[in-house]
C-alpha positions as a Markdown table, in Angstrom:
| # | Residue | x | y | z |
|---|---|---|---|---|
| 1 | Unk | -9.9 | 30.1 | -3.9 |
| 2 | Unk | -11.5 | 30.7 | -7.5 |
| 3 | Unk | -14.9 | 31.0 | -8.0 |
| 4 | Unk | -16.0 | 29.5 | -11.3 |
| 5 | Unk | -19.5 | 30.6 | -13.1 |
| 6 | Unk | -21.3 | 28.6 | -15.5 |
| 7 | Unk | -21.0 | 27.9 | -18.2 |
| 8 | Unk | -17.0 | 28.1 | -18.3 |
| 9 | Unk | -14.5 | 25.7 | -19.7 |
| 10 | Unk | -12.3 | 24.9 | -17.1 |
| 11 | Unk | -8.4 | 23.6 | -17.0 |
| 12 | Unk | -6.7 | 22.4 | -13.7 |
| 13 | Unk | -3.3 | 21.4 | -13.1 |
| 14 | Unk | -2.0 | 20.0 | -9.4 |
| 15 | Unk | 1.4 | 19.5 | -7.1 |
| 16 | Unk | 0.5 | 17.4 | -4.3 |
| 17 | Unk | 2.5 | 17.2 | -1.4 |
| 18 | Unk | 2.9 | 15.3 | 2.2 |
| 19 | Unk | 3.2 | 17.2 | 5.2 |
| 20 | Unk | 6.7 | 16.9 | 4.7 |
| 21 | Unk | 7.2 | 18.8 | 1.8 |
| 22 | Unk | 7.6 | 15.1 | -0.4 |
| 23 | Unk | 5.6 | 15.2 | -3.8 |
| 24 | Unk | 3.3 | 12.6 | -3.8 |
| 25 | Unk | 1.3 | 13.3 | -7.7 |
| 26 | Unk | 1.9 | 16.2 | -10.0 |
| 27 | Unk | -0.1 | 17.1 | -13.3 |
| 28 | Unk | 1.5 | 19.6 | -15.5 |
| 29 | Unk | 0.0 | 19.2 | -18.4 |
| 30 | Unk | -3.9 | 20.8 | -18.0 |
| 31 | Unk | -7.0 | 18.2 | -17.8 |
| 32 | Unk | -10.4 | 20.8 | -19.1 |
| 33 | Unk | -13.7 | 20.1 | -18.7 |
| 34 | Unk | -17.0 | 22.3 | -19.3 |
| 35 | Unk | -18.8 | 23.3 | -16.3 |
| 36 | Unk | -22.3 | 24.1 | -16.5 |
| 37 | Unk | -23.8 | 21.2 | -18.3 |
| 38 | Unk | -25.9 | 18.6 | -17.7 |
| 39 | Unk | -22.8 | 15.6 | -18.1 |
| 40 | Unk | -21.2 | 16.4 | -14.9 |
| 41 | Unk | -22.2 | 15.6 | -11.4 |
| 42 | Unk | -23.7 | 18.6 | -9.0 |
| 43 | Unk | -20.6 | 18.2 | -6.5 |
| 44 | Unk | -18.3 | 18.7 | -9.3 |
């Protein structure tokens, strides 16, 4: 677990797998967003 602090640009990258071990999705290449402003939902 990371925590992340406002206000931080922030770039995520994922391997999901089944229970099995299968790959289901992967993204290699990074998606960033800025946390910390107003444009993105509370949750987020």
């Amino acid at each position: 677990m990371m925590t992340i602090h406002k206000p931080c640009v922030v770039a995520l990258t994922w391997k999901l797998s089944d229970a099995q071990g299968a790959d289901i999705d992967e993204l290699t290449e990074p998606v960033e967003f800025f946390y910390g402003g107003d444009d993105l939902l509370t949750k987020v």
